[in-house]
C-alpha positions in Angstrom: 24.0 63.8 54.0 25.9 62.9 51.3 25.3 59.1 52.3 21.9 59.5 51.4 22.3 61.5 48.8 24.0 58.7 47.2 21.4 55.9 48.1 19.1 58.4 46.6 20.6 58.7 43.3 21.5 54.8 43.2 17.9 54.0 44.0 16.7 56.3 40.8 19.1 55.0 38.4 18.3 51.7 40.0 14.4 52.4 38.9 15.3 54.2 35.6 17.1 50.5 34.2 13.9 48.7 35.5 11.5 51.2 33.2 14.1 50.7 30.6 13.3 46.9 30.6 10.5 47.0 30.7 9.5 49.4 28.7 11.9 47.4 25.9 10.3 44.2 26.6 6.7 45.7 26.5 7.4 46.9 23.3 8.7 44.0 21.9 5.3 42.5 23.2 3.4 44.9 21.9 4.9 44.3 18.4 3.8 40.7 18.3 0.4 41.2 19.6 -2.4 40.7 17.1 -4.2 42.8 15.3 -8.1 41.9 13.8 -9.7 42.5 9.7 -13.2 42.1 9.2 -14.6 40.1 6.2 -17.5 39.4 4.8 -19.9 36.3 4.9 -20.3 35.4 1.3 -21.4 32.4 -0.6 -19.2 30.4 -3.0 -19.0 27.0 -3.8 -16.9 24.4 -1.5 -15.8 20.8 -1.8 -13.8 18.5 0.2 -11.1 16.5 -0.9 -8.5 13.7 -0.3 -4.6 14.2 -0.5 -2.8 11.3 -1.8 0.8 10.3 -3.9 0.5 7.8 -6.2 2.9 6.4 -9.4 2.4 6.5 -12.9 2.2 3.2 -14.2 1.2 1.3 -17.8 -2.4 0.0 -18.1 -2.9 -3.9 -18.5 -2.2 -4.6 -21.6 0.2 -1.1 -22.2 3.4 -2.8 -21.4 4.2 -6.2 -23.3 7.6 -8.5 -23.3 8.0 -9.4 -26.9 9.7 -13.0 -27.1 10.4 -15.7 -29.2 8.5 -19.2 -29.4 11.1 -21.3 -31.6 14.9 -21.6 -30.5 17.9 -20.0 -32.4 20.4 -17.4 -33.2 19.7 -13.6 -33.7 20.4 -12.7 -36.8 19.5 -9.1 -36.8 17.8 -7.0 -34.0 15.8 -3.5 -35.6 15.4 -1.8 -32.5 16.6 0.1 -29.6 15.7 1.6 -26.5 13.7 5.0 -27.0 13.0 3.5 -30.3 9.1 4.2 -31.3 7.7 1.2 -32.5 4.3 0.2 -34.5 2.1 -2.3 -34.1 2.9 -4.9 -36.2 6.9 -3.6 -37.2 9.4 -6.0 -37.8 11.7 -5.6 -34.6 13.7 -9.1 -35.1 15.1 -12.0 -37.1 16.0 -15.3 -36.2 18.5 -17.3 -38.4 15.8 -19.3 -40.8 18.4 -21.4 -42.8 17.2 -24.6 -41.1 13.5 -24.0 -41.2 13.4 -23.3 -44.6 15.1 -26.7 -45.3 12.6 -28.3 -43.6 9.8 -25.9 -45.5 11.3 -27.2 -48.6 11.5 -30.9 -47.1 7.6 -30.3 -46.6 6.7 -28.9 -49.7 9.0 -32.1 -51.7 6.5 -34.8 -48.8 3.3 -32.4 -50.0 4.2 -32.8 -53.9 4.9 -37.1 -53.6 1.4 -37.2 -51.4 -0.3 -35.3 -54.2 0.9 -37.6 -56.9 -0.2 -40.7 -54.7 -2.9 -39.6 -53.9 -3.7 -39.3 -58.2 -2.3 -42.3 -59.3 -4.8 -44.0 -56.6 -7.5 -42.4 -57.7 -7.3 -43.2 -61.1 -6.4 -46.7 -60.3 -10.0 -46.9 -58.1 -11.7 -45.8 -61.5 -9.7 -48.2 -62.9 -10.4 -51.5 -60.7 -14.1 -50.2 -61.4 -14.1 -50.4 -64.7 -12.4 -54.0 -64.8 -14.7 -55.7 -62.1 -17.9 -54.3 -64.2 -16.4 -56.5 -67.3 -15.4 -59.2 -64.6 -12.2 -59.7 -65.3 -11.0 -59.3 -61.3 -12.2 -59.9 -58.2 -14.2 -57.8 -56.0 -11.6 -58.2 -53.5 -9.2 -56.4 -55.9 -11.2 -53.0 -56.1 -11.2 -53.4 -52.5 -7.5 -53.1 -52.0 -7.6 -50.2 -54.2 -10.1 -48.5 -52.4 -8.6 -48.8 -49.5 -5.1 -47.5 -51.0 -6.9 -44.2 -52.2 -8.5 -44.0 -48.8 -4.8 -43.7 -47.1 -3.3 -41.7 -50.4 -5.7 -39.1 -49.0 -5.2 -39.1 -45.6 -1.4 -38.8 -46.3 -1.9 -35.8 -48.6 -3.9 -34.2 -45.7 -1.1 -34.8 -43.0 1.5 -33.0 -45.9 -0.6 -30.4 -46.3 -0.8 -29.8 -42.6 2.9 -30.2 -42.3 3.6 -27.8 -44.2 1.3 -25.2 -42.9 2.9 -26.2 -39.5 6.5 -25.8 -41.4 4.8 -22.4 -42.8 4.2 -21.5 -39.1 7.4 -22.3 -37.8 9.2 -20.4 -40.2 7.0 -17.4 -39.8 8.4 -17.3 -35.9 12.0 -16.1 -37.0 10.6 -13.0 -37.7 9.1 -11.3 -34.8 6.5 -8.1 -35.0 5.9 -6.0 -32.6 2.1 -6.6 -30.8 1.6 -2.8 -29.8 2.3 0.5 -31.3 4.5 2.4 -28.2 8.4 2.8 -27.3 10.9 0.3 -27.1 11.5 0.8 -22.8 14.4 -2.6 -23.0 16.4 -5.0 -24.8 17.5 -8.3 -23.1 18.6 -9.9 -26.5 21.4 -8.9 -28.6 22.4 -10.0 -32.5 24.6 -13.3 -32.4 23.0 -14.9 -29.3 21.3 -18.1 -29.0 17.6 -18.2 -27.4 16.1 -21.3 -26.1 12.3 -21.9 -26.1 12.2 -25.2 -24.5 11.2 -24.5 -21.1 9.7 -20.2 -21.3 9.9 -18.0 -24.3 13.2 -15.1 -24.0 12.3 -11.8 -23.9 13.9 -9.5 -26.6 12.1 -6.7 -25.8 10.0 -4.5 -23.7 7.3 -1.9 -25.0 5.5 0.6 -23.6 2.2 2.7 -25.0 2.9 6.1 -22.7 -0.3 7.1 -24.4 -2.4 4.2 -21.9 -1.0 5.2 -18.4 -2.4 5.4 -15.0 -1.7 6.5 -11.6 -1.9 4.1 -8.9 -2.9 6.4 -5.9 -1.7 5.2 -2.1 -5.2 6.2 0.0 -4.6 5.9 3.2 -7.3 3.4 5.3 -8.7 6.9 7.1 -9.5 8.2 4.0 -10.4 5.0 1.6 -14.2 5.3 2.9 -15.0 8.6 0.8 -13.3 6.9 -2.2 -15.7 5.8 -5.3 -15.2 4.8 -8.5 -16.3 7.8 -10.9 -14.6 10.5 -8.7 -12.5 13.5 -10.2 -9.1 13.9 -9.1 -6.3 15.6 -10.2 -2.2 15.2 -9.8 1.2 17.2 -10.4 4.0 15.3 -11.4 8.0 17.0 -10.2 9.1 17.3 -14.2 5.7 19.5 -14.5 5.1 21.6 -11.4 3.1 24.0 -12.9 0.4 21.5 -15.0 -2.3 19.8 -13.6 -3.0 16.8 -15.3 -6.9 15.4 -14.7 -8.7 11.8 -14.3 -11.3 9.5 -12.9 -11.1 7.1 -10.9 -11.5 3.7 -12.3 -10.9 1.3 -9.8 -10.1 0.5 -5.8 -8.1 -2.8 -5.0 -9.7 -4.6 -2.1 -6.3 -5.9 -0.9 -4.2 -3.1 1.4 -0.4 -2.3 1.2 1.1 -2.1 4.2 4.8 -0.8 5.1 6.2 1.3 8.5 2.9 0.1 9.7 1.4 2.5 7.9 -2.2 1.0 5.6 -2.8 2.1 2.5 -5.0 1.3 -0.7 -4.7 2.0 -4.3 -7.2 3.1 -6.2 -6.2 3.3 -9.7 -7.1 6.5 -11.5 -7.1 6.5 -15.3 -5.6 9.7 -17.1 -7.9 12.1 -19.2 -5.5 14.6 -20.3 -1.9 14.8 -20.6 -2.5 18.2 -22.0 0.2 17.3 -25.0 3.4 16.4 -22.1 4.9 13.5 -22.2 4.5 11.0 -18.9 6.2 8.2 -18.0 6.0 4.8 -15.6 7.3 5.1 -12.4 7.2 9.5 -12.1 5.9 10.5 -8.7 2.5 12.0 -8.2 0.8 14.2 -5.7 -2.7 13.0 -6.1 -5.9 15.5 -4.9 -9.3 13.8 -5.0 -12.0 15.4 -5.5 -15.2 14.8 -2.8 -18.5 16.2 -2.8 -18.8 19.6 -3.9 -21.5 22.1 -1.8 -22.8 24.9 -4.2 -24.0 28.5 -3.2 -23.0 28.4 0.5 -22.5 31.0 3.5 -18.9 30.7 3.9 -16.5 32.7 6.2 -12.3 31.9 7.2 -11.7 29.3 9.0 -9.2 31.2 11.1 -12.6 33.5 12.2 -13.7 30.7 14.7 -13.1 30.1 17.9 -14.2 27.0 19.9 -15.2 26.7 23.4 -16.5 23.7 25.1 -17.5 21.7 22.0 -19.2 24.7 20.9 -18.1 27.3 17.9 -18.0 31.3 18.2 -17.5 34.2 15.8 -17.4 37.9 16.2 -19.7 40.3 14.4 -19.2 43.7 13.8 -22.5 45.6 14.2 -21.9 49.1 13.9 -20.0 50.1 16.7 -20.4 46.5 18.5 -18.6 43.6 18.5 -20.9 40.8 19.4 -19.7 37.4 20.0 -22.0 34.5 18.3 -22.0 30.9 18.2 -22.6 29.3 14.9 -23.2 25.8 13.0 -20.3 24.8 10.9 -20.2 22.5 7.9 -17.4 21.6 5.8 -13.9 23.3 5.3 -11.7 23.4 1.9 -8.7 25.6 1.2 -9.4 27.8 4.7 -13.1 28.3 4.4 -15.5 27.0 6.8 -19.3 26.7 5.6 -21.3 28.0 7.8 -25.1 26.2 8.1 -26.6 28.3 11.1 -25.8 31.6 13.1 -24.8 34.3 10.2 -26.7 35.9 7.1 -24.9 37.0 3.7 -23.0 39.7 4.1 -22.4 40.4 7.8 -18.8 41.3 8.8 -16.7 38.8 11.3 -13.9 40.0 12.6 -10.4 37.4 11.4 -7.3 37.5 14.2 -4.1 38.2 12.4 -0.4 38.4 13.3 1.8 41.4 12.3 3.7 38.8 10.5 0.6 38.2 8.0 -0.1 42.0 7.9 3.5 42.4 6.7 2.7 40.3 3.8 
């Protein structure tokens, strides 16, 4: 008796763990399961877009090397990096010392041709006068002629080298071609440029007022692209802001790296909305597609496919009837629905007890 009576209890506490398992495990089950919300089918509007990153760059013509186009020693350099510069601001000197000797060399050649080129003219008028009372040869008024002929020619190439002299002169001081910020300097006072061969670069400026992204569209995507489209970008320095622009151009040519194809389409900027942006910042580029006004739309979450086909549930009263619709496109976890539900019927959205916790 007492051997059964102790298979008897072992079985029952035996069963008694099992229920305790199970029951533990059920419940943990049970907490995950999910739960169902209806909403509404309403209209709103919905557009489709394309995600991109891209980089802030300067425009053509927004970021100019500033050089020199004569050979010499820097006298004095007027700016720095960060400095903001106008357009047309004196920004560097050359030393001038030997082009304003030959300036003054010019201007001593200009002065001799103007006083040949009187004293032949007056000696034409009077050669003139002596052959009309015969007293020289034709030949002689001739010679004369033809010495006021080259007396002007050789004021005329003064003249010109002097301008040229003028010219030269005006190099040593260099302006700046754009208003924007001094972004480099490769020059510094006391060094010797040479011009011979390519003109040195003293410095770089940037107008951070002419920017524009160059957005990195992958090939999938590139097809939907057009010139004209909206987009919008954040940059990392200003989470928060969206900045705005239109796209102003796509290069045919692709740039390829990991394998990966992309194409930049370059998007000019609208708005800076009074930050300050600068080459090179990252950007997280959304493009703006089509946009489909006034449409039935519902959670993307609330359909379910089958066999190439798409199902909701409505709730009808009591009922929950399962319905195959038409879809159309999908933004920000909305579907648009084209066929199989009217305005405000109620479909039933699957949720987790993680999302309800929210």
């Amino acid at each position: 008796m007492k051997r059964k009576w102790y298979i008897g209890g072992g079985v029952i506490l035996l069963l008694a763990a099992v229920a305790f398992i199970g029951g533990s495990v059920l419940g943990d089950k049970g907490a995950k399961m999910p739960t169902a919300k209806t909403v509404l089918v309403a209209r709103r509007d919905i557009g489709s877009s394309v995600l991109a990153t891209g980089i802030i760059k300067p425009m053509v013509g927004a970021e100019v090397k500033v050089g020199s186009r004569i050979s010499g020693v820097v006298k004095r350099l007027r700016s720095n990096i960060g400095d903001f510069v106008k357009k047309g601001q004196l920004i560097a000197e050359l030393d001038d010392a030997e082009l304003r000797a030959k300036l003054d060399q010019n201007k001593a050649a200009l002065a001799k041709a103007q006083s040949d080129h009187t004293y032949a003219k007056l000696n034409v008028a009077r050669q003139r006068s002596l052959l009309s009372q015969n007293f020289i040869s034709r030949q002689q008024v001739d010679v004369a002629v033809n010495a006021y002929e080259v007396a002007k020619a050789q004021l005329r190439q003064a003249e010109a080298n002097l301008e040229f002299a003028r010219v030269q002169l005006s190099y040593t001081r260099i302006h700046s071609p754009i208003s924007g910020v001094i972004a480099s300097v490769s020059t510094q006072e006391g060094e010797t440029v040479s011009a011979s061969l390519a003109a040195p670069t003293f410095v770089s400026i940037i107008d951070l007022h002419r920017l524009e992204v160059h957005a990195y569209v992958d090939e999938t995507d590139i097809g939907k692209i057009r010139v004209g489209q909206e987009a919008s970008f954040t940059v990392d320095t200003y989470p928060d802001t969206d900045f705005k622009g239109t796209i102003t151009a796509i290069y045919p040519k692709a740039i390829i790296q990991d394998n990966v194809v992309n194409y930049i389409a370059t998007v000019v900027i609208s708005d800076s909305q009074g930050k300050i942006l600068r080459p090179e910042m990252s950007t997280n580029m959304t493009i703006a597609l089509e946009t489909r006004k006034n449409v039935l739309t519902v959670p993307t979450s609330a359909i379910t496919r089958e066999r190439g086909e798409r199902y909701v549930t409505v709730l009808e009263g009591e009922m929950k009837i399962r319905r195959q619709v038409k879809t159309g496109w999908k933004d920000n976890g909305s579907t648009e629905i084209t066929r199989g539900l009217k305005e405000g019927e109620q479909v039933l959205v699957t949720i987790t007890n993680k999302e309800n916790e929210r």
